[in-house]
PDB file of N, CA, C and O in Angstrom, chain B, residues numbered from 101:
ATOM      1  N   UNK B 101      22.179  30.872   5.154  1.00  0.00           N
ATOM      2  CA  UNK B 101      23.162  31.243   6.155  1.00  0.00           C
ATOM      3  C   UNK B 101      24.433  31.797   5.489  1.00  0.00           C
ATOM      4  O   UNK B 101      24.919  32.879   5.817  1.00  0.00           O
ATOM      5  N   UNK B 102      24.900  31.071   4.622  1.00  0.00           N
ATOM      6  CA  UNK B 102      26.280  31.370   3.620  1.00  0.00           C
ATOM      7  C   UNK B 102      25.715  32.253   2.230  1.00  0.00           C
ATOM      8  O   UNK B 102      25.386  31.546   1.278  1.00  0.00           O
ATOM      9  N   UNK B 103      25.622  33.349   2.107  1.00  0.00           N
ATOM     10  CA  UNK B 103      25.242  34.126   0.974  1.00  0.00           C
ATOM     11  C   UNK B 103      26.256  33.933  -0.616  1.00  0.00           C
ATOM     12  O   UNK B 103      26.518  34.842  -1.404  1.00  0.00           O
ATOM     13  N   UNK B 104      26.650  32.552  -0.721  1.00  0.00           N
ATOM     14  CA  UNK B 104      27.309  32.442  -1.851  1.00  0.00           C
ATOM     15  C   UNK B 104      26.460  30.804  -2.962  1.00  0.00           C
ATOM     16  O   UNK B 104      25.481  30.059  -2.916  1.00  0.00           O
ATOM     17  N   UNK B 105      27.392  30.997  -3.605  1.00  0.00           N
ATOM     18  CA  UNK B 105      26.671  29.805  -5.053  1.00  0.00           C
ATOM     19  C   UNK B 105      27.379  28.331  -4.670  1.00  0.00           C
ATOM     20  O   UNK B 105      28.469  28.182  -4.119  1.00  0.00           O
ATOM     21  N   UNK B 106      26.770  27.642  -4.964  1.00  0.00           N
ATOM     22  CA  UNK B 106      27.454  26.212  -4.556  1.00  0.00           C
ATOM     23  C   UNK B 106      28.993  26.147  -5.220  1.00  0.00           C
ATOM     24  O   UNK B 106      29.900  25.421  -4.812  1.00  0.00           O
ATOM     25  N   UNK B 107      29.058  27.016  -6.259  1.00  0.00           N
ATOM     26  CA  UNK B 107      30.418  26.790  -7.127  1.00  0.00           C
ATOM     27  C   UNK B 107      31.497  27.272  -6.299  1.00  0.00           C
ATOM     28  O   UNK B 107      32.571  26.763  -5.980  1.00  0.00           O
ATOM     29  N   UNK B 108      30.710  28.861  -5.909  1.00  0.00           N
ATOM     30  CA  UNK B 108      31.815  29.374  -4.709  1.00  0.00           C
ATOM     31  C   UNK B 108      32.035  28.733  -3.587  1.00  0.00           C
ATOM     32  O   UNK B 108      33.197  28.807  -3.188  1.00  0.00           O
ATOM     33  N   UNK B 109      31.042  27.912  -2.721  1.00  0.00           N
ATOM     34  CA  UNK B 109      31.527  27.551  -1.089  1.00  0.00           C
ATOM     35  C   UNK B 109      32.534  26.048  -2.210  1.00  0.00           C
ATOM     36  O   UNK B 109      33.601  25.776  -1.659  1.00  0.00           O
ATOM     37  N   UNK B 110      32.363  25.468  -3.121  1.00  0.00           N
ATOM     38  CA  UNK B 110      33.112  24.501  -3.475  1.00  0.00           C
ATOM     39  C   UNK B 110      34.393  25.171  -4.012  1.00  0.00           C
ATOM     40  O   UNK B 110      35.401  24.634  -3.552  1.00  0.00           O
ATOM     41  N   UNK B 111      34.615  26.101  -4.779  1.00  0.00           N
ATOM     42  CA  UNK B 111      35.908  26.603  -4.800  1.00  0.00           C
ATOM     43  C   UNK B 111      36.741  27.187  -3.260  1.00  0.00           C
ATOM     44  O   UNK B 111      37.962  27.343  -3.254  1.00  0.00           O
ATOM     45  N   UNK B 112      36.102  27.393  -2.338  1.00  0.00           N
ATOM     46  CA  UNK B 112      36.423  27.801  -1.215  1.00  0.00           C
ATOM     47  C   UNK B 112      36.988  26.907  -0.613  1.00  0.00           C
ATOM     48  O   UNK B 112      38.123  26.842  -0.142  1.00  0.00           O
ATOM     49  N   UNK B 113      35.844  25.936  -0.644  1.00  0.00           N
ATOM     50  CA  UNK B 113      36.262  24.926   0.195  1.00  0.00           C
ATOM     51  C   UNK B 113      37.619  23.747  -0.648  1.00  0.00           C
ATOM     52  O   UNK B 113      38.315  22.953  -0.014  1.00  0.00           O
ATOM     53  N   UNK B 114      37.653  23.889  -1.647  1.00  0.00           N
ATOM     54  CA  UNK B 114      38.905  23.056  -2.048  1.00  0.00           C
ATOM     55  C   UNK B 114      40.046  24.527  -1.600  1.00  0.00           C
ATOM     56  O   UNK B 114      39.362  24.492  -0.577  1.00  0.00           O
ATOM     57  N   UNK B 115      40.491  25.046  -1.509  1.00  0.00           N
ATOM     58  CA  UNK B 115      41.804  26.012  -0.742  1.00  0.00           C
ATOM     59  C   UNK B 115      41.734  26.040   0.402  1.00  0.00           C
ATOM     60  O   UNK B 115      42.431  26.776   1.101  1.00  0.00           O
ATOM     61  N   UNK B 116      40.928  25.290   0.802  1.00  0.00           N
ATOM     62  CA  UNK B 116      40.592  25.213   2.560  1.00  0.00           C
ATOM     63  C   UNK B 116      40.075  26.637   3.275  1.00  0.00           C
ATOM     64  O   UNK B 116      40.295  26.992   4.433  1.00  0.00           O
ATOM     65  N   UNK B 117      39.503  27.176   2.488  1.00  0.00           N
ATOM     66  CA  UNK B 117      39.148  28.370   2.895  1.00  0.00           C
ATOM     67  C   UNK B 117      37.335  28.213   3.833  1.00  0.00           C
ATOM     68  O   UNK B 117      36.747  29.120   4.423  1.00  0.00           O
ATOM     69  N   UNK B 118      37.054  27.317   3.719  1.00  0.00           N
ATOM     70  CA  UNK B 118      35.533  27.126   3.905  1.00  0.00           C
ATOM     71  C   UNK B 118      35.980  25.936   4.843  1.00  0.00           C
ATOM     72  O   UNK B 118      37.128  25.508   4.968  1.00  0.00           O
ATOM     73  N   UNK B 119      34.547  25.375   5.638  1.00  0.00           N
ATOM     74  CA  UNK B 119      34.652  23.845   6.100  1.00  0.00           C
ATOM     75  C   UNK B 119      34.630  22.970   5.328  1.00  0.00           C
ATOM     76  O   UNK B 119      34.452  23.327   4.164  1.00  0.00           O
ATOM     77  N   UNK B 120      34.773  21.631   5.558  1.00  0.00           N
ATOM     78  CA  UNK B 120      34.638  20.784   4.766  1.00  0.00           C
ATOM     79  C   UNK B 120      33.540  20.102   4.996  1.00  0.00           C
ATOM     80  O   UNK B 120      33.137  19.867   6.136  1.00  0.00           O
ATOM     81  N   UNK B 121      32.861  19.662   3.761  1.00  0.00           N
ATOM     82  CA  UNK B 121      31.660  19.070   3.785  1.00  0.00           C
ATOM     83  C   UNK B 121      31.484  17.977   4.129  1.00  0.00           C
ATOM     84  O   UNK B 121      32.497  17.283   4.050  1.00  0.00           O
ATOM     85  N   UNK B 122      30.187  17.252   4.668  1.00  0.00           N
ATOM     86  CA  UNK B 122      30.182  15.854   4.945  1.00  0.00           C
ATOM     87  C   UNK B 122      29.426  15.141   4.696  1.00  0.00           C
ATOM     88  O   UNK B 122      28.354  15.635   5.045  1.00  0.00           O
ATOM     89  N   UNK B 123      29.215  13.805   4.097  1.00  0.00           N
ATOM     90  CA  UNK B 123      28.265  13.014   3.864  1.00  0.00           C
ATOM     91  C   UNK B 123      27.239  12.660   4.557  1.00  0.00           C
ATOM     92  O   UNK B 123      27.516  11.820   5.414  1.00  0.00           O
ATOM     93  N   UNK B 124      26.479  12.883   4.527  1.00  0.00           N
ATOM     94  CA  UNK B 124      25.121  12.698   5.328  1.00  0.00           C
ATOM     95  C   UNK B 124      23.910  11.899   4.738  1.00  0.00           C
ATOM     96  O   UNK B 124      22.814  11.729   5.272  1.00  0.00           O
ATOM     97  N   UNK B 125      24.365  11.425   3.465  1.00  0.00           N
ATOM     98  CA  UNK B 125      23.000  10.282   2.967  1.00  0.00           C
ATOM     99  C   UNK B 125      23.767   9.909   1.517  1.00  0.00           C
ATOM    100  O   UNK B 125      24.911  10.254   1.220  1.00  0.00           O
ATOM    101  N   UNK B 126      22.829   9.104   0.676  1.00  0.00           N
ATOM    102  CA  UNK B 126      23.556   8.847  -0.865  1.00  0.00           C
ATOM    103  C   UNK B 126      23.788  10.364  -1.067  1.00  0.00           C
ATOM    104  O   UNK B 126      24.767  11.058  -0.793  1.00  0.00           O
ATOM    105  N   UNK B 127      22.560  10.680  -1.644  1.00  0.00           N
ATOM    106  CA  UNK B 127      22.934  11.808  -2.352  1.00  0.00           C
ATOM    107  C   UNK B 127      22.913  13.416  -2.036  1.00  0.00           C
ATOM    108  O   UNK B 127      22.610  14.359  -2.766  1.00  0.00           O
ATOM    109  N   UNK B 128      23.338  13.373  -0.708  1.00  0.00           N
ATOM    110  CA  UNK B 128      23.017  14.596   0.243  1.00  0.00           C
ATOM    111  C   UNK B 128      24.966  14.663   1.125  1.00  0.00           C
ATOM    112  O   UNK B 128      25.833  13.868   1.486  1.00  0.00           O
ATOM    113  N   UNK B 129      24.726  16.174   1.074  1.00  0.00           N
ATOM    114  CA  UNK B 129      26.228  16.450   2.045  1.00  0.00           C
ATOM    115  C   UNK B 129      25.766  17.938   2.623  1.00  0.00           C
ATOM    116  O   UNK B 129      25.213  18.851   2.010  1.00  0.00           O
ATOM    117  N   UNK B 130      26.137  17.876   3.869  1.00  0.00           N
ATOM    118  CA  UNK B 130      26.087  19.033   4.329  1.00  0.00           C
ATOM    119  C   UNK B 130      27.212  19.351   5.562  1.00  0.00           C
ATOM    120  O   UNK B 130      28.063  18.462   5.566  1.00  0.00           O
ATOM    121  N   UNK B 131      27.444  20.351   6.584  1.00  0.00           N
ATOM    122  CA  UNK B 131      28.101  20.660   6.838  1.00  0.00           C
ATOM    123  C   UNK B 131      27.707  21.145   8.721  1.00  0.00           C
ATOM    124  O   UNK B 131      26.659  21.409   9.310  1.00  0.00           O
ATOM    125  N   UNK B 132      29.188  21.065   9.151  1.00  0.00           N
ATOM    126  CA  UNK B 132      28.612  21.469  10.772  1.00  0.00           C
ATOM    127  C   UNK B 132      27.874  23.101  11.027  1.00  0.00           C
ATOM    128  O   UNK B 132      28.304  24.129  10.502  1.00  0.00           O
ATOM    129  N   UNK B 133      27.124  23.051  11.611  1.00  0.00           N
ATOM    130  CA  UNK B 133      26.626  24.325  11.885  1.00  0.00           C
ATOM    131  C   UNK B 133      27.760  25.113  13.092  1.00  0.00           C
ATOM    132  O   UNK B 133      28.184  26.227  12.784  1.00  0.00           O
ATOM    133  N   UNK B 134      28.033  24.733  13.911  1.00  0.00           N
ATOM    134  CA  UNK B 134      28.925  24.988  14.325  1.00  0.00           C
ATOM    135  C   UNK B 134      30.279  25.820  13.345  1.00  0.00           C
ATOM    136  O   UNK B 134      30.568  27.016  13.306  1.00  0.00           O
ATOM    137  N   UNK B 135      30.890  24.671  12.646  1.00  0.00           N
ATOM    138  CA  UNK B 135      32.022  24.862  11.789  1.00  0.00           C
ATOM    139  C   UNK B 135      31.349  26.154  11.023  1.00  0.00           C
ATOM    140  O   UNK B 135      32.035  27.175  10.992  1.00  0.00           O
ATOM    141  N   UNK B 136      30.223  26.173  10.485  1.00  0.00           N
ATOM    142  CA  UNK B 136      29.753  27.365   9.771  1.00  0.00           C
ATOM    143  C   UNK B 136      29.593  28.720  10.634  1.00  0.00           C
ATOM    144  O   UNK B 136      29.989  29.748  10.085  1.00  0.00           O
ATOM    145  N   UNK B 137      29.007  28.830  12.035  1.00  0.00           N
ATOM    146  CA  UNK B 137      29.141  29.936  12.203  1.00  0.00           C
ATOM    147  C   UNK B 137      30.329  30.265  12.832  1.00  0.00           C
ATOM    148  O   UNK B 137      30.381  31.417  13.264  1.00  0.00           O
ATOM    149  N   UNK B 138      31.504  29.407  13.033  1.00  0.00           N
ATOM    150  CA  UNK B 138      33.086  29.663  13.544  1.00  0.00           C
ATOM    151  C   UNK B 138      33.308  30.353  12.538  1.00  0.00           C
ATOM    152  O   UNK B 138      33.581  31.519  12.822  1.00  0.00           O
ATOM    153  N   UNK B 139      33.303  30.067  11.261  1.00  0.00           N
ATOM    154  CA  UNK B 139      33.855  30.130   9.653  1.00  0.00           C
ATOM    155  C   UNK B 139      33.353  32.027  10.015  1.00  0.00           C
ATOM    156  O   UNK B 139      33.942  33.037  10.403  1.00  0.00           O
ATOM    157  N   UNK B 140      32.034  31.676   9.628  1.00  0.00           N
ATOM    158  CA  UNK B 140      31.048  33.699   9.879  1.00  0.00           C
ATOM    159  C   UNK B 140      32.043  34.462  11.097  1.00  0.00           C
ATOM    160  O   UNK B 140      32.641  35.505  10.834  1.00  0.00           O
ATOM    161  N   UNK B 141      32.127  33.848  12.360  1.00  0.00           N
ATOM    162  CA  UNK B 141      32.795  35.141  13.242  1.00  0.00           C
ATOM    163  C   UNK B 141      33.845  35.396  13.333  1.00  0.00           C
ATOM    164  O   UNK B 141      34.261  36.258  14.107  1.00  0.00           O
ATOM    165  N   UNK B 142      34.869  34.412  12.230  1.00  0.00           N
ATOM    166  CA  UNK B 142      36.036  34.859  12.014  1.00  0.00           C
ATOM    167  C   UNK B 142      36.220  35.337  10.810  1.00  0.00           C
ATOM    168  O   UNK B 142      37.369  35.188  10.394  1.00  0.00           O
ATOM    169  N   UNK B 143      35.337  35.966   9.965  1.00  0.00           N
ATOM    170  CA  UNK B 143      35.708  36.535   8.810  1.00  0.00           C
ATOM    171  C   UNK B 143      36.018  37.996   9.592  1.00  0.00           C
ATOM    172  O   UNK B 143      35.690  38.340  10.728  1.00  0.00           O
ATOM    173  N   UNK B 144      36.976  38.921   8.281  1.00  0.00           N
ATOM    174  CA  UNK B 144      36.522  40.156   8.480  1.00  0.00           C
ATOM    175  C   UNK B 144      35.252  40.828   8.336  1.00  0.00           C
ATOM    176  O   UNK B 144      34.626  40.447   7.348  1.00  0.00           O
ATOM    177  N   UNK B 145      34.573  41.900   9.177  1.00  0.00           N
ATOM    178  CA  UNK B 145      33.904  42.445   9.151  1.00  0.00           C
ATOM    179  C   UNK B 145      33.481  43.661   7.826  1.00  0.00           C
ATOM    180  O   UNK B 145      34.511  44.114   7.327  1.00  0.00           O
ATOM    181  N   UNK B 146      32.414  44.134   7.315  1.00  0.00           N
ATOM    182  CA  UNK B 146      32.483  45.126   6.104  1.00  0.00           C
ATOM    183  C   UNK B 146      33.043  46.235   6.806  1.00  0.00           C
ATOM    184  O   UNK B 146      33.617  46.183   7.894  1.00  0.00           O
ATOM    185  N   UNK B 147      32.873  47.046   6.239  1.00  0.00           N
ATOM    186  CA  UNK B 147      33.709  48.497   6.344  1.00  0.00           C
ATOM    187  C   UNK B 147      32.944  49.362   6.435  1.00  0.00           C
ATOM    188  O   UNK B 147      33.336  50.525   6.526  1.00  0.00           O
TER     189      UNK B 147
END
């Protein structure tokens, strides 16, 4: 859904530029689907 590297949505997401992630098991985090496609229809569009 997010066409980037875990390093990038984690650098993103520490400037608050991304959602924030959430715990969902020991060793598992993921994120609202919602919050993710709000995040997509408010980017700018390409050119």
């Amino acid at each position: 859904m997010v066409p980037f590297t875990r390093q990038h949505v984690l650098r993103l997401e520490k400037v608050g530029k991304f959602p924030k992630r959430l715990k969902v098991g020991n060793r598992r985090i993921g994120w609202l689907e919602t919050e993710i496609e709000t995040w997509i229809n408010d980017r700018p569009r390409g050119r």
